[in-house]
N, C-alpha and C positions, 0 to 999 in steps of 0.2 A: 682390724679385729674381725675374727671371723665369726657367722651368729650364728644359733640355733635353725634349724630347718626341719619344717615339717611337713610330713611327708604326706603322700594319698593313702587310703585303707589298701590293700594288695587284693584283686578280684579271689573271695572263698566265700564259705559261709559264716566266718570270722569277721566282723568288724575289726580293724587293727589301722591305729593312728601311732605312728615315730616321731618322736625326739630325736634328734644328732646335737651330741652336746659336745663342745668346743672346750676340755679345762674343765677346774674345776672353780673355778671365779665365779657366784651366782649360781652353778648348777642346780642347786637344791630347790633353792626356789622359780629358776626356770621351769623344774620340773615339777613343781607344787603347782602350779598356775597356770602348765600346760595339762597336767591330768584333772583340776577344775573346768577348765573347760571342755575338756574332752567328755567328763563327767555330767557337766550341765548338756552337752550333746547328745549324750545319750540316756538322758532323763532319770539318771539317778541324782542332779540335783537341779533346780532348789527342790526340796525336799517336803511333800507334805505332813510328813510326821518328826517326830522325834526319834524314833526307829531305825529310820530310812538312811536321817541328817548321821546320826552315830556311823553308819559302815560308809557312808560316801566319807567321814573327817578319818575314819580307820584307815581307808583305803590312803588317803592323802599323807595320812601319819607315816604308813609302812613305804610309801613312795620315798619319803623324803628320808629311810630308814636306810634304804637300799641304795639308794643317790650317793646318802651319804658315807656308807661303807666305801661305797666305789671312790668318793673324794678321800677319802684318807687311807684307804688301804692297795690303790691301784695304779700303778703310772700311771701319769696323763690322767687319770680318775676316768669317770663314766663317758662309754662310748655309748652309748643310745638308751634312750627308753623307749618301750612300746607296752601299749595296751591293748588286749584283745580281748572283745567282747562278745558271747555267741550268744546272748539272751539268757544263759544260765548262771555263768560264771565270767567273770571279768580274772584276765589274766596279766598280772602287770610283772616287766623284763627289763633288767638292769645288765645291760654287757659293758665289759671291760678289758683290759690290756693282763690284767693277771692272770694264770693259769691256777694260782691258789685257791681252792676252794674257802666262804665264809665258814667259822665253827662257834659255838657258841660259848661263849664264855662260861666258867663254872661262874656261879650264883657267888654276887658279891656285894657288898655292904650298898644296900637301894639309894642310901643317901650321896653315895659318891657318883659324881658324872660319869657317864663313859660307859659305854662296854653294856648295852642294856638293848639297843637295839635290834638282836638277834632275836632276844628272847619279847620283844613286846612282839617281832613278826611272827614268831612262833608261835603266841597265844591267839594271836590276832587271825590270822592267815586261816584258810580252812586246808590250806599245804604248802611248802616253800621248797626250794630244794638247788639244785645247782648244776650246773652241765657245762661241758666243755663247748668253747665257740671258738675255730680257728686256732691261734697260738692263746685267745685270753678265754674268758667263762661265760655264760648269762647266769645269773641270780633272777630265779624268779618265785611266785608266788601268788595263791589262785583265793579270791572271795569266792562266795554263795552270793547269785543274787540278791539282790533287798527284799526281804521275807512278803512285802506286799503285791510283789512279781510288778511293778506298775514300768519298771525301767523296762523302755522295750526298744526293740533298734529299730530305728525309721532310716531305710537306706536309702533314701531320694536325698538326706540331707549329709549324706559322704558320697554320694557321686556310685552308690553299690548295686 
């Protein structure tokens, strides 16, 4: 079986840590657990506020949003996730084997499962959007810092 592998940050003034995901067996939560830590790296968590702790579980929400479209809507499901962090905005990237772009569902009964994910990224996200990669897409989508600016990048502790 073959495992997740993560990568180095790529020399920029981006912070950026990869996911390569194998299937979609576990993906979601590989990648819930790989962007917590990536997040406690880079001192958006733990969290000294209530504030703070809301957009790092937002962030981990719309991770597991984007994972999950890819698990159910894309051959093979998600080929990689990546996070990029430049001290202002954190940018997290879900690429795929489909060329079909995400659409949002029209607005449908809240109590029913499903079909909701687009739109909590929508609200959530501070922009989302979609582009083409090779023969499949990335899906991606951009936070605002944590309004107390305290997440900061220490690059001695990625090798940057």
């Amino acid at each position: 079986m073959k495992r997740d592998r993560e990568g180095p940050a790529p020399p920029s003034s981006d912070l950026t840590r990869r996911l390569v995901l194998y299937g979609t067996e576990g993906a979601v939560q590989r990648s819930r657990d790989f962007s917590r830590r990536t997040l406690v790296g880079w001192q958006w968590l733990p969290a000294p506020d209530a504030e703070r702790l809301a957009v790092a579980e937002d962030v981990l929400l719309m991770v597991s949003e984007l994972v999950s479209n890819a698990c159910l809507h894309a051959p093979g499901g998600p080929r990689e996730l990546r996070l990029r962090w430049n001290g202002e905005r954190l940018r997290v990237e879900v690429s795929d084997a489909s060329p079909d772009p995400p659409q949002l569902r029209p607005l449908a009964d809240p109590g029913r499962p499903g079909g909701h994910g687009l739109r909590v990224v929508d609200r959530l996200a501070r922009d989302w959007g979609c582009e083409a990669e090779g023969a499949g897409k990335l899906v991606w989508l951009e936070v605002a810092a944590p309004m107390d600016g305290s997440a900061a990048i220490d690059r001695r502790a990625f090798g940057s």
